[in-house]
N, C-alpha and C positions, 0 to 999 in steps of 0.2 A: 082233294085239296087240303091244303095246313090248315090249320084256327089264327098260325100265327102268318098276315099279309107279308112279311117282311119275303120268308120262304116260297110262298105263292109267284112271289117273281119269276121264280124259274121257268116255270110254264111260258113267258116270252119267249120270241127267237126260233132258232134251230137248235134244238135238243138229242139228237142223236150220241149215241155213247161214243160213232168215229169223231164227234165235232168235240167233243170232251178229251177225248185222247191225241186228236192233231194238237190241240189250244194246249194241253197240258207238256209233250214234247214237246213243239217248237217254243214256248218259253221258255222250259229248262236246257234244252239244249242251247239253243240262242244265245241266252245266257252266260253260258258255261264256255261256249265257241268266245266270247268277248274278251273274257277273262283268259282264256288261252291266247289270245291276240295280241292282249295287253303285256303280260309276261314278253313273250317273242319280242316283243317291241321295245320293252325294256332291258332286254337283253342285248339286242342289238346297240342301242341307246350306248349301252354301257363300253362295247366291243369298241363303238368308232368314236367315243372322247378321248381326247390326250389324256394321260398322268392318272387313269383311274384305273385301279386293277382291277378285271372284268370280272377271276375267278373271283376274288374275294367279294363282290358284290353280290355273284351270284350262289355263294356259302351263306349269306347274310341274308339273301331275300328273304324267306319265311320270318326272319328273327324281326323282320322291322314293323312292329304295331301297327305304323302311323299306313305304312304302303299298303298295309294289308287292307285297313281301312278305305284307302283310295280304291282296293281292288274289288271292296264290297258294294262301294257306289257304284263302281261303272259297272255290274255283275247283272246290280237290281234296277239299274237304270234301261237294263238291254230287257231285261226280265218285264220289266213295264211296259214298254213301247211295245213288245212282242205280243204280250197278251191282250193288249188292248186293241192290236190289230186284229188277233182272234175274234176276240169277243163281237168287235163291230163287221166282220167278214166271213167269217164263217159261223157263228152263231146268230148273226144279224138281230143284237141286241144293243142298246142303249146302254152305256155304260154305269149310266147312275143306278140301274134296276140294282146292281151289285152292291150299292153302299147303301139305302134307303127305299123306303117303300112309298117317298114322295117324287117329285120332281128337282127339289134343290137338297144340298148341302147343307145341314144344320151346323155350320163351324164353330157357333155359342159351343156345340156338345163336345168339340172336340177339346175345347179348351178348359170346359168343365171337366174331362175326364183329366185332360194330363194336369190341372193344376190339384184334384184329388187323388189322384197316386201321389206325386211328386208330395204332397202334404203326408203321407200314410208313410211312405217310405222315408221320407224327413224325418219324420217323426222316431222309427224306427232305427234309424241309423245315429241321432242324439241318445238315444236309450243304449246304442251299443257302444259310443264312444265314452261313455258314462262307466259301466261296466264290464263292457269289454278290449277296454283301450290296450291292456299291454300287446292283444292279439291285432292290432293296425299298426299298420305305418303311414307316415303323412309324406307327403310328395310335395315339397315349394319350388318346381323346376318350372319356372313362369312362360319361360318357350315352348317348352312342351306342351304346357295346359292350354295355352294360347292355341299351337295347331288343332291337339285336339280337339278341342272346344269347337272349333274352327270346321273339320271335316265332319263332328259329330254332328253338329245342326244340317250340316249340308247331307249327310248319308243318310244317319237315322229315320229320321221323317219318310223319308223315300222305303227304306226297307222295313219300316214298321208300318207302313199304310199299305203297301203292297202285300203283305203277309198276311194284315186284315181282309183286302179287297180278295186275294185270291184263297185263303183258306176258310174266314167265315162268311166269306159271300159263294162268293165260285163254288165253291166245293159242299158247303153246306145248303147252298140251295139245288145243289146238282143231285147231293143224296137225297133229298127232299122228292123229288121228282119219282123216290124206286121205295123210300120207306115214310110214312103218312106219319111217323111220331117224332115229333121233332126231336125230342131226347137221344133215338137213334143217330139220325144226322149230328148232333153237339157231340157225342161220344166219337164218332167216328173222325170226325174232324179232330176233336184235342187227343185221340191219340196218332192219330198221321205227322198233326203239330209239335204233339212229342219227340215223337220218333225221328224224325228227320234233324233233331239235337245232337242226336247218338254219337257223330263225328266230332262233334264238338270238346269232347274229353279228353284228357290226355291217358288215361286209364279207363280200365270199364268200371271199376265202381265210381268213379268223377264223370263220368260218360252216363251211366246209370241216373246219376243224382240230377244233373242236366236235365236228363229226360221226364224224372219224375217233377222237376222246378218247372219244366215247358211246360206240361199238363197239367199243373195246377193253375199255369198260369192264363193257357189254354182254353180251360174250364171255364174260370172265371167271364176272360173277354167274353166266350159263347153265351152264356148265360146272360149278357149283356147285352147283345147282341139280339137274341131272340127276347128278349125281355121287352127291349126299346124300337122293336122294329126297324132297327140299322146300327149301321157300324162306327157312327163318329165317335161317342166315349171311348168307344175300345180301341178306338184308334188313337185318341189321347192318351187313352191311358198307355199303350202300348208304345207310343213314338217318349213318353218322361219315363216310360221305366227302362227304354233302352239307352235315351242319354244320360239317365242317374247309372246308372252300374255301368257306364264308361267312361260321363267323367268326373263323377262326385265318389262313389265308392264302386270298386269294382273288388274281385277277390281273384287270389291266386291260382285256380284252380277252376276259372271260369274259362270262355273258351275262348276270351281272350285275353286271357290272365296279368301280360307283360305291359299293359296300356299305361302308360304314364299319369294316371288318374291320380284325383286328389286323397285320395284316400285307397290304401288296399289291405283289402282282411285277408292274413296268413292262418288259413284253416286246414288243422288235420285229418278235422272229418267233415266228407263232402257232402253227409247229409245232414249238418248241424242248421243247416239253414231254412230247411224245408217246413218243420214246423211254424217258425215263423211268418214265412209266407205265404202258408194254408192261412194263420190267424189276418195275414194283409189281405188275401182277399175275400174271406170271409165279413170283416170291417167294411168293406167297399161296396161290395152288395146288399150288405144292411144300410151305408146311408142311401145307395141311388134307390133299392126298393121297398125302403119301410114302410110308406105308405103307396106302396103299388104291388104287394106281394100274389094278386091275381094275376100281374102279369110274369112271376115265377110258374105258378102255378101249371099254365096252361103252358108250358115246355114239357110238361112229364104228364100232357093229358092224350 
């Protein structure tokens, strides 16, 4: 058994490695099958309206920000429903074991975290408009910001709380189960977290840099996570820092670079940013654990 109860949940349920490996295909796949649906569908869409030209639609689909976004909700919407049918049928667990080591949702936490990113990265991004202004551009395209703004509350949330529930829950209490240090488990998880950025680059050193920003940012939630014995801060924190760098500041060279966001930083080097964001989340577990640093502790016991 862990020191830390949050991981001990595992231990519910049906545990076997096949029940881990059907739950982990049938949501990615699922998933993925949705998203292929969707396309077909809009393709067809295209073929049978009058006065629209189909080819040129479909030259333009990847280019369109806003669809891609619609394509990421309905992707992680399939991806949720799937897993949570795992979860409660074949691993015959309560769903909450996954976010908490109580019986209800602390939502205070969740909104404790995203309004403490969202202040850290505010903060952060006046410091850059300060100094690094020639390197932004400003976006006043009011329709655009409007959709955006629009899809992003309705996606983000969904795919940042899902990526918590199944990567620091799921999967880190899954490793918990084969290695007794929880440190193992945080490691293994933020680099899986990483790693699955990889695609996200349009190059491998911006692909690279991706990777190394997901693990940091990875680390961080983890440490959060096993610190507080659940996932709501990391979940706040995770759902304001995917809608700030989509529609307050985003960068060109992110993975989804083209989003008609309020602000976009034109950077040559894809790793100029990473420093900084070691120092944000470095800031961030100093305020949630100043005066709780035994419970850093007991993650690397």
């Amino acid at each position: 058994m862990s020191n830390i109860e949050f991981l001990n949940n595992a231990h519910q349920g049906k545990n076997k490695p096949m029940n881990y490996f059907l739950t982990i295909v049938i949501t990615i796949l699922g998933g993925s099958l949705a998203a292929v649906i969707f396309i077909i569908l809009l393709m067809l869409l295209y073929v049978f309206i009058p006065g629209i030209n189909a080819q040129s639609q479909f030259d333009n689909l990847g280019d369109n920000p806003l669809l891609l976004l619609v394509l990421v909700g309905i992707v992680y919407g399939f991806y949720a429903f799937l897993f949570y049918l795992c979860i409660r049928f074949l691993h015959k667990k309560h769903f909450h074991i996954l976010i908490n080591s109580g019986k209800r949702i602390k939502w205070k936490r969740i909104l404790v975290g995203a309004a403490l990113w969202t202040g850290i990265i505010g903060a952060f991004t006046i410091f850059s408009i300060i100094f690094q202004g020639n390197s932004l551009s400003i976006n006043f395209d009011y329709s655009s910001i409007v959709y955006l703004l629009i899809l992003s509350v309705l996606v983000f949330p969904l795919q940042a709380s899902f990526e918590e529930i199944f990567f620091r829950g799921y999967l880190m209490q899954g490793f918990s189960l084969i290695f007794k240090k929880p440190v193992v488990s945080l490691v293994l998880t933020t680099v899986i977290f990483g790693s699955i950025h990889y695609f996200n680059g349009s190059s491998i050193s911006n692909s690279i840099s991706i990777v190394i920003s997901a693990m940091i940012l990875g680390l961080m939630l983890g440490v959060i996570v096993l610190g507080e014995n659940g996932l709501e801060t990391a979940i706040g924190v995770h759902i304001a820092n995917n809608l700030f760098v989509a529609v307050v500041l985003n960068s060109s060279d992110s993975g989804m670079g083209n989003l008609p966001s309020l602000i976009t930083a034109q950077s040559t080097n894809p790793y100029s940013g990473i420093p900084l964001l070691l120092l944000m989340a470095l800031i961030t577990l100093m305020i949630l654990f100043w005066n709780k640093k035994s419970n850093i502790y007991r993650i690397f016991q």
